[in-house]
N, CA, C and O atoms as a GROMACS GRO file, in nm:
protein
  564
    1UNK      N    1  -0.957  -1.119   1.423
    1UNK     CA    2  -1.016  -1.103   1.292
    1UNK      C    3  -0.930  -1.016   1.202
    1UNK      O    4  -0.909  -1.052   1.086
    2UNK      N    5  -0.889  -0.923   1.240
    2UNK     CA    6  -0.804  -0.828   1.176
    2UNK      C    7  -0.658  -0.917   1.110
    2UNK      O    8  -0.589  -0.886   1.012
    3UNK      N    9  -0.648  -1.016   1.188
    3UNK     CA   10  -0.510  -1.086   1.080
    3UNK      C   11  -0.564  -1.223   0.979
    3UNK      O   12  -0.481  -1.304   0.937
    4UNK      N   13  -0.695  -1.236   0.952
    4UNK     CA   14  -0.762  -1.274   0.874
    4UNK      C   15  -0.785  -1.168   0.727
    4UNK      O   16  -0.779  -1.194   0.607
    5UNK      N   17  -0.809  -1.059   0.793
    5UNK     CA   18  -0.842  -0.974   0.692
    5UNK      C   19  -0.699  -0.905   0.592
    5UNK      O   20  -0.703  -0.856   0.478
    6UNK      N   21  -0.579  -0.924   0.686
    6UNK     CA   22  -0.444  -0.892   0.612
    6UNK      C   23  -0.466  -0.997   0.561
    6UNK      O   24  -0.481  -0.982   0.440
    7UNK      N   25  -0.481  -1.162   0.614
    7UNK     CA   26  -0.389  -1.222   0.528
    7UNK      C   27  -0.454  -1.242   0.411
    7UNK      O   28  -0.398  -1.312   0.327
    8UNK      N   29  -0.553  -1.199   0.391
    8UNK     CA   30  -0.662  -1.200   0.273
    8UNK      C   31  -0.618  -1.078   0.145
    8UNK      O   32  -0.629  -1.077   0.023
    9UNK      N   33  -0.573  -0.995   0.234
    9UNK     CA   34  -0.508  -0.844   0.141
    9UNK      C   35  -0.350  -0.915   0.083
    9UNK      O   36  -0.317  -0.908  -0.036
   10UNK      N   37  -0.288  -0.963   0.161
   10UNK     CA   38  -0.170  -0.992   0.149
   10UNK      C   39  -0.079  -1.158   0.185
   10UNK      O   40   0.020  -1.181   0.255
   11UNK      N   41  -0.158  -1.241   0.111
   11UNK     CA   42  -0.130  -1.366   0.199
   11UNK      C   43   0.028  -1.408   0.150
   11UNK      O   44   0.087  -1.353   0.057
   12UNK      N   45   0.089  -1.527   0.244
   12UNK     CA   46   0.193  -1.515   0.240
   12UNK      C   47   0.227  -1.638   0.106
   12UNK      O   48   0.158  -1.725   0.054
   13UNK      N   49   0.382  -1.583   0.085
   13UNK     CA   50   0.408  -1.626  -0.074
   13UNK      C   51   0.539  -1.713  -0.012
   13UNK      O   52   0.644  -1.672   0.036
   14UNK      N   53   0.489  -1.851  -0.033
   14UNK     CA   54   0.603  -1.926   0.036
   14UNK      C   55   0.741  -1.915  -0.116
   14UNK      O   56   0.859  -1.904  -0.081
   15UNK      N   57   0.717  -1.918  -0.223
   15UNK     CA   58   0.804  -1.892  -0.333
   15UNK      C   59   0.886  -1.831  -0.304
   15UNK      O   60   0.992  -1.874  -0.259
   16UNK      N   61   0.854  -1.694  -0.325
   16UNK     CA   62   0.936  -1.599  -0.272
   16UNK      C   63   0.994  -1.551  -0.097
   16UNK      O   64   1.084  -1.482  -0.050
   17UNK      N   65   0.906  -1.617  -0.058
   17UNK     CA   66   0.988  -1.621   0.098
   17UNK      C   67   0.881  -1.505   0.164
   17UNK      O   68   0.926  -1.500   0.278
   18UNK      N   69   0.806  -1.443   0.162
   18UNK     CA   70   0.736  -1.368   0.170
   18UNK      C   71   0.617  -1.399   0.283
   18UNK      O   72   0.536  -1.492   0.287
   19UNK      N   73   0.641  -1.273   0.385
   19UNK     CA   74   0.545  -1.340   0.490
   19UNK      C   75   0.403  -1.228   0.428
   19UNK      O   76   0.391  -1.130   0.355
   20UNK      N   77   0.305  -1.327   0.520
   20UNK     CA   78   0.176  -1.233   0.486
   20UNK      C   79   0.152  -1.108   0.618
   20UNK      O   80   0.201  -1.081   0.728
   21UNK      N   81   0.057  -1.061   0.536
   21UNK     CA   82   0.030  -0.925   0.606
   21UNK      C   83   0.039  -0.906   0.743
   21UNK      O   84   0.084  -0.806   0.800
   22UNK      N   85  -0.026  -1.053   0.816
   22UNK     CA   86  -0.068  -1.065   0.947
   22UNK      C   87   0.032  -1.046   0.989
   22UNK      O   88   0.033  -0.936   1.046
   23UNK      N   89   0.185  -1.130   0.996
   23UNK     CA   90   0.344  -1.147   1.039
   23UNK      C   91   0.398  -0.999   1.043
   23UNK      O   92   0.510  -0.972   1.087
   24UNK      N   93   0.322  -0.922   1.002
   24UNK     CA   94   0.465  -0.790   1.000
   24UNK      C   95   0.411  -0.682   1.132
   24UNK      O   96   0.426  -0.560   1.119
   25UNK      N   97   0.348  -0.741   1.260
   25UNK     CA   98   0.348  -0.658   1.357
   25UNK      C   99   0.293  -0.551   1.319
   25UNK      O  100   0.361  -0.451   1.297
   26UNK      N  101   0.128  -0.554   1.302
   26UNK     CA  102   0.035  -0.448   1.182
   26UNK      C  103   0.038  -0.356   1.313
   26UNK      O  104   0.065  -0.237   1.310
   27UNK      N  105   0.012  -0.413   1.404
   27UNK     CA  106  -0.024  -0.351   1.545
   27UNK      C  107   0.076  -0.236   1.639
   27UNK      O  108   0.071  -0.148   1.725
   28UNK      N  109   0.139  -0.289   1.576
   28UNK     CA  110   0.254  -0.179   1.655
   28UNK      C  111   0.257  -0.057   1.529
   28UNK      O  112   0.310   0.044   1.573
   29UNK      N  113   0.222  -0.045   1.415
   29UNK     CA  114   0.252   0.027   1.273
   29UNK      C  115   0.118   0.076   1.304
   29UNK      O  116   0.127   0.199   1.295
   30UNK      N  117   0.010   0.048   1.332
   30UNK     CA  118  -0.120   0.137   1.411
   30UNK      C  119  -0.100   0.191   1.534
   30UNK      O  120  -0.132   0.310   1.539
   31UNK      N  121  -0.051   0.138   1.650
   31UNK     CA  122   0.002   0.232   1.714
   31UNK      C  123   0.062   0.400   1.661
   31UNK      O  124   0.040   0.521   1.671
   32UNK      N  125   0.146   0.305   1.605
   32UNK     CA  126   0.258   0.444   1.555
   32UNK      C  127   0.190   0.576   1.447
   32UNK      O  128   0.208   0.698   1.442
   33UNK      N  129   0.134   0.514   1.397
   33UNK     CA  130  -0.002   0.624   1.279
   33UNK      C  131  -0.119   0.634   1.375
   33UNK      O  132  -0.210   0.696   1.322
   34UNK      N  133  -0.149   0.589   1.509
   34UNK     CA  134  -0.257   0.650   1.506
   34UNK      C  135  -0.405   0.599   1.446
   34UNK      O  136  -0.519   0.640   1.466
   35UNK      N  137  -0.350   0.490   1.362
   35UNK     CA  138  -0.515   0.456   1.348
   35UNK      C  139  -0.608   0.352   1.378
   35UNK      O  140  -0.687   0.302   1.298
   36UNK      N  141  -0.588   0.316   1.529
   36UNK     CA  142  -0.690   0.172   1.576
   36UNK      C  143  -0.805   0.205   1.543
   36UNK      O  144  -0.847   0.111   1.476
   37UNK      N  145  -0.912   0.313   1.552
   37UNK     CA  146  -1.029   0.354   1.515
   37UNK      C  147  -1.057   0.330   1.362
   37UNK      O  148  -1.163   0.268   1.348
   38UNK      N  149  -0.999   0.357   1.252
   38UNK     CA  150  -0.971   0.310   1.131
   38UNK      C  151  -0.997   0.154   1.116
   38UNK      O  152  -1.100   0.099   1.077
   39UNK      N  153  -0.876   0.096   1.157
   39UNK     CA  154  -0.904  -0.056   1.161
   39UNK      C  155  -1.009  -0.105   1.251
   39UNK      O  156  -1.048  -0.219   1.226
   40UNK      N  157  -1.048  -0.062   1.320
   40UNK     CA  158  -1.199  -0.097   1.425
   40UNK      C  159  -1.299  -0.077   1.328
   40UNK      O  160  -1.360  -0.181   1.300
   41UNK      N  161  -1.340   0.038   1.260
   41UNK     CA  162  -1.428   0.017   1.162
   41UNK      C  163  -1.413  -0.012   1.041
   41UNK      O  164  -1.509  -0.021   0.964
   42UNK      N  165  -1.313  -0.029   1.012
   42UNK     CA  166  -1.312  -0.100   0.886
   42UNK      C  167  -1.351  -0.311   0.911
   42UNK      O  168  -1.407  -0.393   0.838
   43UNK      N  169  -1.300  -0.317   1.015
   43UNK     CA  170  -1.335  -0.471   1.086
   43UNK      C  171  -1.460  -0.446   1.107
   43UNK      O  172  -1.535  -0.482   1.016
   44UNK      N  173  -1.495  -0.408   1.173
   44UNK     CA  174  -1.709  -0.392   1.189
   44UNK      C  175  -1.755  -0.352   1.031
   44UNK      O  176  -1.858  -0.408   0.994
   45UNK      N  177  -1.709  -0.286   0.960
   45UNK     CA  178  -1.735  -0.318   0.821
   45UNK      C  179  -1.739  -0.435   0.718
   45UNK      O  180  -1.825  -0.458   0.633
   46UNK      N  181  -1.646  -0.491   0.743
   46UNK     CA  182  -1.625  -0.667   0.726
   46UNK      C  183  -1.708  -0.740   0.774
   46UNK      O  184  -1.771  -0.814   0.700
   47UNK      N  185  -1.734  -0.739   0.932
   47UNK     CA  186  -1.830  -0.827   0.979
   47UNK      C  187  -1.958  -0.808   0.935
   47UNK      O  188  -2.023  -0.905   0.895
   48UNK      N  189  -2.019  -0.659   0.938
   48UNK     CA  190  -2.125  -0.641   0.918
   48UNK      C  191  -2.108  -0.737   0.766
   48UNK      O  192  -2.121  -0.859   0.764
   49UNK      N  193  -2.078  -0.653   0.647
   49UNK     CA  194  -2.055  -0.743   0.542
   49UNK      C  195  -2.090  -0.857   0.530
   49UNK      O  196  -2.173  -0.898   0.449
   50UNK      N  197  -2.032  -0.919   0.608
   50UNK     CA  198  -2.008  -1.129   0.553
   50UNK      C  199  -2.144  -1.149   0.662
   50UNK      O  200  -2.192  -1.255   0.622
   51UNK      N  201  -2.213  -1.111   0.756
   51UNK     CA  202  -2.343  -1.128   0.813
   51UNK      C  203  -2.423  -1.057   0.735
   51UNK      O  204  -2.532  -1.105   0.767
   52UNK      N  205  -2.445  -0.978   0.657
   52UNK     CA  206  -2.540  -0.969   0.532
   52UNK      C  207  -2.556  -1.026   0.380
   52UNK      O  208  -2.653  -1.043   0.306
   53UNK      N  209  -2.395  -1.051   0.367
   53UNK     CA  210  -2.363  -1.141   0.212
   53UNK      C  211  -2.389  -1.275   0.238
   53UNK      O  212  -2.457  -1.334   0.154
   54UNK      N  213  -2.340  -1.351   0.361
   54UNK     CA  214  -2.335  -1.447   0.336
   54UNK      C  215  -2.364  -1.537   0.468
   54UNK      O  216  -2.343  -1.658   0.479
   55UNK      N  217  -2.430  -1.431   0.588
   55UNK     CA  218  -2.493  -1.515   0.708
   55UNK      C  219  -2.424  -1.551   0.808
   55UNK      O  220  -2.488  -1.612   0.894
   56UNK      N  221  -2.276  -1.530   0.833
   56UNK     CA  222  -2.186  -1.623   0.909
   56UNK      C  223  -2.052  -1.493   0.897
   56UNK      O  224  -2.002  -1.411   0.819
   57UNK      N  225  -2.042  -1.540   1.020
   57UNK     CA  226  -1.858  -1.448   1.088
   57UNK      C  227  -1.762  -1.458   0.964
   57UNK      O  228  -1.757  -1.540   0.873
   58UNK      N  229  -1.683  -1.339   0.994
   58UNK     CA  230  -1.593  -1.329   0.889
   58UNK      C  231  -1.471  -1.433   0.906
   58UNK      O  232  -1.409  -1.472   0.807
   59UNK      N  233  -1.442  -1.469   1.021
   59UNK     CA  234  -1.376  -1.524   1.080
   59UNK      C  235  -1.414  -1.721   1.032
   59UNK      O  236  -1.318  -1.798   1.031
   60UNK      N  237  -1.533  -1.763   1.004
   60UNK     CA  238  -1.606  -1.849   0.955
   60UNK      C  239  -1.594  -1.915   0.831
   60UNK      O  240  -1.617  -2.031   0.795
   61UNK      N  241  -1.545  -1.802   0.765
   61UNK     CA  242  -1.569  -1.793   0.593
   61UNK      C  243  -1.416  -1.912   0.519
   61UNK      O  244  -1.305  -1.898   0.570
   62UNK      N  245  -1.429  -1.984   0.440
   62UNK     CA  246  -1.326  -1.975   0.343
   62UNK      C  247  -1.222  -1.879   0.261
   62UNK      O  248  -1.252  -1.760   0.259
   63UNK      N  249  -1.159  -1.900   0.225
   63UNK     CA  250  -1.037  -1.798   0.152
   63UNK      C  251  -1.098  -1.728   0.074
   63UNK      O  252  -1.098  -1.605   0.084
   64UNK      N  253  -1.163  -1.797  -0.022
   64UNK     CA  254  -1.264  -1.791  -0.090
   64UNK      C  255  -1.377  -1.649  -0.076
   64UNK      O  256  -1.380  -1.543  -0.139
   65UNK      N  257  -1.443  -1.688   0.008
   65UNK     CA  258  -1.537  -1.582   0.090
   65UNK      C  259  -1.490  -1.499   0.145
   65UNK      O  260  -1.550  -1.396   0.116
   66UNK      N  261  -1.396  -1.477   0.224
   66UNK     CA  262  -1.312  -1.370   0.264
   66UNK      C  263  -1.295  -1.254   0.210
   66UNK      O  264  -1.309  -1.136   0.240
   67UNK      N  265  -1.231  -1.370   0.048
   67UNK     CA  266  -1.166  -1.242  -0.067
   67UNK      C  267  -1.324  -1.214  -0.117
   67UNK      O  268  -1.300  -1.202  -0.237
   68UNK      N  269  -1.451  -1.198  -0.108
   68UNK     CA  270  -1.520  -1.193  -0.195
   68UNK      C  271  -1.599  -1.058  -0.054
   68UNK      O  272  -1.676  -0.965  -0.074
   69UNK      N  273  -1.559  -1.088   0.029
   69UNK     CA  274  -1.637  -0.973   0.141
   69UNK      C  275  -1.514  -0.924   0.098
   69UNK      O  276  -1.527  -0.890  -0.020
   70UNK      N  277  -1.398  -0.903   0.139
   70UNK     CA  278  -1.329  -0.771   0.122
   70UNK      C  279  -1.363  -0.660  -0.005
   70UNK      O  280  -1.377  -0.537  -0.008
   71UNK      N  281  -1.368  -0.754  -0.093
   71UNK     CA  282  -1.396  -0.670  -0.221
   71UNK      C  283  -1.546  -0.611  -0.202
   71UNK      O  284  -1.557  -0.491  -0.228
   72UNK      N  285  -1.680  -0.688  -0.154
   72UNK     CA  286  -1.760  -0.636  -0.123
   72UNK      C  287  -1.739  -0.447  -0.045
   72UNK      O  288  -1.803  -0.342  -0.056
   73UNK      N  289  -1.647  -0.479   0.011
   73UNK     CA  290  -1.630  -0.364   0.115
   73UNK      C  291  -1.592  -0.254   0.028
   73UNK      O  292  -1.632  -0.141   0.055
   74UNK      N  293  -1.514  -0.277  -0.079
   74UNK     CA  294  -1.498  -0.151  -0.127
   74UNK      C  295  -1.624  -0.060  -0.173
   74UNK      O  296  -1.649   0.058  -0.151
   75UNK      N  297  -1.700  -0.172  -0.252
   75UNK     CA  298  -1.845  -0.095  -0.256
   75UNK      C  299  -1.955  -0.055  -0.168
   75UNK      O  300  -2.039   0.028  -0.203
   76UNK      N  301  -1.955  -0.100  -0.080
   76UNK     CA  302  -1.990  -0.005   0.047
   76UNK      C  303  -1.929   0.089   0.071
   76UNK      O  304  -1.994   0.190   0.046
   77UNK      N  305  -1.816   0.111   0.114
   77UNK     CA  306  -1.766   0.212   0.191
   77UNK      C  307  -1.624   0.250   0.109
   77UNK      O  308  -1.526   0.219   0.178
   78UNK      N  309  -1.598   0.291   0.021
   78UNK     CA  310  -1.464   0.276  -0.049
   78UNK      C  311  -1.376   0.395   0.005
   78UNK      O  312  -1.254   0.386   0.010
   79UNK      N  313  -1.432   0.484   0.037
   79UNK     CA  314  -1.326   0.549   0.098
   79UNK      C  315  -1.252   0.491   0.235
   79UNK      O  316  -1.136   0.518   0.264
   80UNK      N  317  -1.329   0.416   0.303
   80UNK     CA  318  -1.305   0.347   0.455
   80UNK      C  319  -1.227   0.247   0.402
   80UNK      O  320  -1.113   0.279   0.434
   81UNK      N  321  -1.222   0.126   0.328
   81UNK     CA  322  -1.215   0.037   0.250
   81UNK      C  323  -1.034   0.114   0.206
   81UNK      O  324  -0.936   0.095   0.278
   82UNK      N  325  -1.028   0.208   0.060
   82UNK     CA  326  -0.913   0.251   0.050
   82UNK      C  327  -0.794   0.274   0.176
   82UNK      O  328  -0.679   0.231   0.172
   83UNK      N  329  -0.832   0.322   0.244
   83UNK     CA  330  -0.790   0.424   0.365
   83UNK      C  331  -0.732   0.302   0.454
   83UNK      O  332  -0.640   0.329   0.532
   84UNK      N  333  -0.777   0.175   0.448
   84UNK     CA  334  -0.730   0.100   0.499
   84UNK      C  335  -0.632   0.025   0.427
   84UNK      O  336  -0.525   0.028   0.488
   85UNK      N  337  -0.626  -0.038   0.326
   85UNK     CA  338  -0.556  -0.079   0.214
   85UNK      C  339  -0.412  -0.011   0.188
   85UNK      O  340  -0.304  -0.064   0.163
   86UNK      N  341  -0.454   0.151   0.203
   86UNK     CA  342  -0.328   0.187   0.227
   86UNK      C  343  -0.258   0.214   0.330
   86UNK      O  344  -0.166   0.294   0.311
   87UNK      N  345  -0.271   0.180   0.416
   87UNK     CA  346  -0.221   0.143   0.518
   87UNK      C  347  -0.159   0.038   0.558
   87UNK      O  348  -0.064   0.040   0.637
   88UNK      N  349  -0.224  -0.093   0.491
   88UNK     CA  350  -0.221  -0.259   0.498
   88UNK      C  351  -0.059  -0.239   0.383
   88UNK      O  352   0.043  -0.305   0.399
   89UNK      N  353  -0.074  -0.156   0.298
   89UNK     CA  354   0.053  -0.187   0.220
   89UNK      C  355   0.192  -0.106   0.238
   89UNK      O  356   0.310  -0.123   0.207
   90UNK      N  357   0.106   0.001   0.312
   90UNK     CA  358   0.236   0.124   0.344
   90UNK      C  359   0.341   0.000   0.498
   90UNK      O  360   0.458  -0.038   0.496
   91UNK      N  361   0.228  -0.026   0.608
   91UNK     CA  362   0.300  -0.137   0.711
   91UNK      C  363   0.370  -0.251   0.610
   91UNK      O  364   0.472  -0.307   0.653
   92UNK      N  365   0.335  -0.275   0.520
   92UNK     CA  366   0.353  -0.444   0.460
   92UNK      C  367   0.492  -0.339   0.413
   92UNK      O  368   0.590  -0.366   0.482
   93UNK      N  369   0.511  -0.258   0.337
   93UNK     CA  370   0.606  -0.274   0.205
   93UNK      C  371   0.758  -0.168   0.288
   93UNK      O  372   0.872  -0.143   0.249
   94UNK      N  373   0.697  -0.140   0.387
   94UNK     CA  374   0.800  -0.046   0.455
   94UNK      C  375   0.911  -0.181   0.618
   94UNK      O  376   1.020  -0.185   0.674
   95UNK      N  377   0.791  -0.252   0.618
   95UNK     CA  378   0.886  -0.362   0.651
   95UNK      C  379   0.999  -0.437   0.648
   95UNK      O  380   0.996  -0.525   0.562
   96UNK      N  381   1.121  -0.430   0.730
   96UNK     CA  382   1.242  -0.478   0.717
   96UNK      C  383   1.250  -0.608   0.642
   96UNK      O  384   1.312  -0.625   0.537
   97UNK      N  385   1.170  -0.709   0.716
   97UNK     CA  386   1.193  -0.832   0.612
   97UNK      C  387   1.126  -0.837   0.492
   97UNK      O  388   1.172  -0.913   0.408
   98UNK      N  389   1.025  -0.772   0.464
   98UNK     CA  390   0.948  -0.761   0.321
   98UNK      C  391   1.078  -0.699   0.215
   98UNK      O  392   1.116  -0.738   0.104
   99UNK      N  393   1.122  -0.599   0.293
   99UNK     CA  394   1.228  -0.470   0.172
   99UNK      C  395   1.338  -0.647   0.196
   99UNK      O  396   1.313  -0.719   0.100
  100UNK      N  397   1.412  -0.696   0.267
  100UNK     CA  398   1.539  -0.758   0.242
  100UNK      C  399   1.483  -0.873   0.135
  100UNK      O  400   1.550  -0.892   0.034
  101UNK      N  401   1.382  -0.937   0.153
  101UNK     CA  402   1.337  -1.017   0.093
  101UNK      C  403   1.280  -0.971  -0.063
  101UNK      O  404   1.295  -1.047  -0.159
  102UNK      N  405   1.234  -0.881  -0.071
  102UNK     CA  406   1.253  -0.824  -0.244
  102UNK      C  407   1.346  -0.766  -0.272
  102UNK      O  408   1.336  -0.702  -0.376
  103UNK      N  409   1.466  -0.758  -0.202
  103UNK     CA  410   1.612  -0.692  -0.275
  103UNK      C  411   1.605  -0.574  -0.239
  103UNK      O  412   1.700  -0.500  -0.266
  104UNK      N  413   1.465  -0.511  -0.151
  104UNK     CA  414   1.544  -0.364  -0.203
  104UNK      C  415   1.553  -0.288  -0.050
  104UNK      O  416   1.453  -0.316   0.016
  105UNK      N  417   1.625  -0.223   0.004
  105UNK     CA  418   1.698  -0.163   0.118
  105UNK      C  419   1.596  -0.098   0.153
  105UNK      O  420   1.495  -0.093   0.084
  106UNK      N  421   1.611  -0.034   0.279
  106UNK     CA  422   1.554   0.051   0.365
  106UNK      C  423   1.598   0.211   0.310
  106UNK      O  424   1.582   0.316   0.373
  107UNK      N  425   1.633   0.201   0.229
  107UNK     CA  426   1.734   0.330   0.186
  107UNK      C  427   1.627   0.422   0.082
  107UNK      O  428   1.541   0.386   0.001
  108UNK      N  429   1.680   0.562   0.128
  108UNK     CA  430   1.544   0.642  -0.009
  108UNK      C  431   1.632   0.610  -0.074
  108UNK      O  432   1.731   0.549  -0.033
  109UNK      N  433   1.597   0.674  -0.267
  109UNK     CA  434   1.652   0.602  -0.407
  109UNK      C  435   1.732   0.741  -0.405
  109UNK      O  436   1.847   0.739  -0.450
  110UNK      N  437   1.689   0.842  -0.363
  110UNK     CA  438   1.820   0.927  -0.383
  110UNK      C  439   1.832   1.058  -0.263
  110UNK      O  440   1.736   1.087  -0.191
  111UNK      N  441   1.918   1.103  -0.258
  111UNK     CA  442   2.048   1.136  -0.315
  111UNK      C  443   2.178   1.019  -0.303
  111UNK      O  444   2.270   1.001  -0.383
  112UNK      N  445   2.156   0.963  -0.200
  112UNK     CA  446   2.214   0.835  -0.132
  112UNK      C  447   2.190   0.695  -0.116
  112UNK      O  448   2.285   0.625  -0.081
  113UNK      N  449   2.068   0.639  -0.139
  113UNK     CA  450   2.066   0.537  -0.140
  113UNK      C  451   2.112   0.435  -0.295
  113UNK      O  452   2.192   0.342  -0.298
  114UNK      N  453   2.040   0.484  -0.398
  114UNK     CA  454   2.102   0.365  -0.519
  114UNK      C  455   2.130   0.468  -0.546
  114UNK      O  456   2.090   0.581  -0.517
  115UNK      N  457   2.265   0.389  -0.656
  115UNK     CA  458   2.312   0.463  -0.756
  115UNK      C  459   2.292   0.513  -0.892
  115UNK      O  460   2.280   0.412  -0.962
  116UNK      N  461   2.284   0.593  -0.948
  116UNK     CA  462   2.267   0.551  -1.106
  116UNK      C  463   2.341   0.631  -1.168
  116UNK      O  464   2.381   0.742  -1.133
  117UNK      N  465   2.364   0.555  -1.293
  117UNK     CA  466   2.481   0.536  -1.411
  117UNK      C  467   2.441   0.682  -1.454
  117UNK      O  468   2.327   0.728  -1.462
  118UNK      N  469   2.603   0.763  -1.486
  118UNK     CA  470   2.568   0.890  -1.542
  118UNK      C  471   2.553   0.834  -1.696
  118UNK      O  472   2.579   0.737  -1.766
  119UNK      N  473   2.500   0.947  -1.698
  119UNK     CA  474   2.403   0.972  -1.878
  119UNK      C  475   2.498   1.050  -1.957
  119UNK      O  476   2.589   1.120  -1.911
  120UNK      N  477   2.463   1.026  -2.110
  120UNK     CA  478   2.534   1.108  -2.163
  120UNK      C  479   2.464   1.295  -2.170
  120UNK      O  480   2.364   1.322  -2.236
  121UNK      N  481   2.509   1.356  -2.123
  121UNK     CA  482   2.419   1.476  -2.123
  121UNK      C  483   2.446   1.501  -2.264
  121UNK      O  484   2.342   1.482  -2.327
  122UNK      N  485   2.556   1.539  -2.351
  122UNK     CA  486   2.533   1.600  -2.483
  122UNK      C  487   2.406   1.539  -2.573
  122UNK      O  488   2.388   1.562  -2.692
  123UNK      N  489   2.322   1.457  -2.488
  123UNK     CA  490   2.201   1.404  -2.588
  123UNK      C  491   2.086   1.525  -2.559
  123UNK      O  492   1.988   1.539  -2.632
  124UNK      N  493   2.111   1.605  -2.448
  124UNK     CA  494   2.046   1.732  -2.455
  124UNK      C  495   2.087   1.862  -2.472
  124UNK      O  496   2.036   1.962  -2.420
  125UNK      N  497   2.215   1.857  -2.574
  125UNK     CA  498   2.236   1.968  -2.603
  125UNK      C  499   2.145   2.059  -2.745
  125UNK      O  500   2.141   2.182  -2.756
  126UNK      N  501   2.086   1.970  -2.829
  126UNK     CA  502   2.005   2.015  -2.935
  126UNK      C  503   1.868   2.098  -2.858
  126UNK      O  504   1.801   2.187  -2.911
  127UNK      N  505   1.849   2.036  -2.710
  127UNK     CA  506   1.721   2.122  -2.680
  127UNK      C  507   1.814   2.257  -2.585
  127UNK      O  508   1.763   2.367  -2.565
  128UNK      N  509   1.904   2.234  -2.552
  128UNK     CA  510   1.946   2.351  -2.443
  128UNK      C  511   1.983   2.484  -2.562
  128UNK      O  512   1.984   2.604  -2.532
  129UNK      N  513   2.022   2.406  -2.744
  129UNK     CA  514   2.060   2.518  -2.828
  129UNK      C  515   1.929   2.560  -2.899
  129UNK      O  516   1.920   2.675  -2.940
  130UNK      N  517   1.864   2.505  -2.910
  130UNK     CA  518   1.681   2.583  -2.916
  130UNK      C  519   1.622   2.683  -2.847
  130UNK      O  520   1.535   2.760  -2.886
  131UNK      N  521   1.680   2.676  -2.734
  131UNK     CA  522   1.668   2.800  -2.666
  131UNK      C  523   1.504   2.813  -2.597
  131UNK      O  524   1.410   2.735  -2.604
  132UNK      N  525   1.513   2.899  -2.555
  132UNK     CA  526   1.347   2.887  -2.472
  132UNK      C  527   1.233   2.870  -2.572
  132UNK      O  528   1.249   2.910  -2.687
  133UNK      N  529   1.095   2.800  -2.526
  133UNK     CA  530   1.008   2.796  -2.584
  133UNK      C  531   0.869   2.872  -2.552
  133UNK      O  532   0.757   2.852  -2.600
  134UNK      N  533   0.902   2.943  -2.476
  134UNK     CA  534   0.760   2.976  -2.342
  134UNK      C  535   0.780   3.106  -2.423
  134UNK      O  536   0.855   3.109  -2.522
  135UNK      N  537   0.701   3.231  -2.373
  135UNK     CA  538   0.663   3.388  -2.465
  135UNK      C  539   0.679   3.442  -2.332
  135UNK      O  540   0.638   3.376  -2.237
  136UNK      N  541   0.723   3.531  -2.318
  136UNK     CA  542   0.742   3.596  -2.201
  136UNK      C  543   0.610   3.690  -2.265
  136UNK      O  544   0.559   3.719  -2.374
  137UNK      N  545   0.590   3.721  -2.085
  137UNK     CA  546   0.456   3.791  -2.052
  137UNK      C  547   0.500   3.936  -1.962
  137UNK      O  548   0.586   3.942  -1.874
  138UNK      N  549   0.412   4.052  -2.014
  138UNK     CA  550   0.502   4.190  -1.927
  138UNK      C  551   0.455   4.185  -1.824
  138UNK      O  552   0.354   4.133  -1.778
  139UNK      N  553   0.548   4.253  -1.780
  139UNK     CA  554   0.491   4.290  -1.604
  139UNK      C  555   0.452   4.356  -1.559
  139UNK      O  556   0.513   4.454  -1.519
  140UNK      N  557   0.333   4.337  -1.543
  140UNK     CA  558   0.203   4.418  -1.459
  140UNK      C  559   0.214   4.457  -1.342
  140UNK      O  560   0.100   4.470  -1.296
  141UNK      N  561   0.314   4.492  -1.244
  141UNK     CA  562   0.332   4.509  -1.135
  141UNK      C  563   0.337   4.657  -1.096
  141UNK      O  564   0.356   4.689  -0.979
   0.00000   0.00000   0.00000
């Protein structure tokens, strides 16, 4: 049930080459954080859900219905609901083939990973010759 419920958060985008949520080994990325209890109730949250909205397993439902219990869930339980979501996107977007497949590296943006074009600094020399703006305060010490 749980790769029903990614692929509902994140389904896959054949356009762009893009696998869905379920494909990126969610399970081993819960291992590693620690949170099967999280995703256990957030899934018994779902089920309960779609057996009160709409009578029938989540697992049962159309695409359709799926997306309409997930969203249900936030209003039940939105902190449980969030807490999972970010998780579903932190595994999804930190993924090797997700990052090669949108262009962008495994790399932080700085000090080392991208580059960027130096600036002209003399466009801040009119504020560095203004001089401070703050009031100095005495010291009470």
């Amino acid at each position: 049930m749980v790769d029903q419920i990614l692929d509902t958060i994140i389904p896959q985008d054949e356009a762009l080459g893009l696998p869905s949520a379920a494909r990126i080994n969610f399970d081993a990325y819960c291992a590693q954080y620690g949170i099967q209890d999280l995703v256990a109730r957030y899934g018994n949250l779902v089920e309960l859900t779609a057996e009160a909205k709409l009578g029938k397993p989540f697992r049962h439902l159309d695409a359709d219905e799926r997306f309409a219990i997930i969203t249900a869930t936030s209003a039940k339980n939105f902190r449980l609901y969030s807490s999972f979501v970010i998780h579903v996107m932190r595994a999804y977007y930190t993924h090797k083939q997700v990052l090669s497949q949108i262009g962008s590296g495994a790399v932080p943006p700085f000090p080392t990973g991208n580059i960027i074009d130096q600036g002209d600094w003399d466009l801040l020399e009119p504020v560095y010759e203004r001089g401070p703006i703050y009031r100095a305060i005495e010291d009470f010490s």
